[in-house]
N, C-alpha and C positions, 0 to 999 in steps of 0.2 A: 638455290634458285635465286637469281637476281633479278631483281623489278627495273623494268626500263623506265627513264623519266617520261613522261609523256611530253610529246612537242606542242601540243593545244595550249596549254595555258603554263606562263612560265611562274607563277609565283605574283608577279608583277601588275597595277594598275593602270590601265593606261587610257585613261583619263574621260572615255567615252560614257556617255550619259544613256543609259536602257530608259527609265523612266526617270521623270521630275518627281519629288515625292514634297517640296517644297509645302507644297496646298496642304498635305494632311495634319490632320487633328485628329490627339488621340480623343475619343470620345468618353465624356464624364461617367462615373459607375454604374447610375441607373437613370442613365437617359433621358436627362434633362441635360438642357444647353441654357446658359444664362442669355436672355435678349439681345443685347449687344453681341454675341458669336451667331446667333441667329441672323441678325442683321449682314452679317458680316461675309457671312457663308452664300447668303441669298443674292448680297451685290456681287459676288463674285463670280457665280452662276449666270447670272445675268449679264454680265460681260461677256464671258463666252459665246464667240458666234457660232449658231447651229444648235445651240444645247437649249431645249425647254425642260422646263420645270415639269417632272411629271407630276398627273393631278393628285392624287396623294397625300403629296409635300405641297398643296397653295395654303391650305388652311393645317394647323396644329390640330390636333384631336381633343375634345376638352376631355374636364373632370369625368363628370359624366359617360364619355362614350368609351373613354381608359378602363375605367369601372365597369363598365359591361362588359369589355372585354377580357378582363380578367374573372370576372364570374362563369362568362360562359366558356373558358378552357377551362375552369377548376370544377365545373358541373362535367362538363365531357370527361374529364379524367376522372371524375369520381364513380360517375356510371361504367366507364370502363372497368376501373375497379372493383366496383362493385359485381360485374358479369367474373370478373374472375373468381370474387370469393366465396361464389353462386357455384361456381362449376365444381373448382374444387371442393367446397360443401358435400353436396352429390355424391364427388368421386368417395369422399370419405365414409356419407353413408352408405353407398353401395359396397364397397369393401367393409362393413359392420356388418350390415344384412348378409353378404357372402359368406363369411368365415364365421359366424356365431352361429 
């Protein structure tokens, strides 16, 4: 059985631009940006006509409010966890009381 070449695309570049990708930055490991990329990021946002800054991104999030937020997913996931190792508990005691 022979495969036909496909006539859509020959192999070839030809030269058209889909997207810019010039602007991206890969972003640091854990999510800090040093001042100066901040700054940098913000004027260039700001040149763009049409685009506002959503409220979110006007102010950084401090120490503080970083910190509560990671307490309170490490409390919800602990509670989560905890409902599981409640339930299966349970399942185990009632399979002892069954079978003894």
């Amino acid at each position: 059985m022979s495969r036909r070449k496909s006539d859509f695309w020959d192999g070839e570049d030809d030269g058209r631009t889909i997207a810019d990708m010039s602007g991206v930055t890969r972003p640091s490991m854990f999510g800090h940006m040093p001042a100066a990329m901040q700054h940098e990021d913000r004027t260039r946002q700001s040149e763009a006509p049409g685009k506002e800054q959503p409220p979110w991104e006007e102010q950084p999030a401090t120490l503080r409010e970083q910190l509560a937020c990671a307490l309170g997913a490490m409390g919800a996931a602990l509670c989560i966890g905890l409902i599981y190792v409640a339930v299966l508990g349970l399942i185990i005691l009632l399979m002892v009381i069954c079978w003894t």
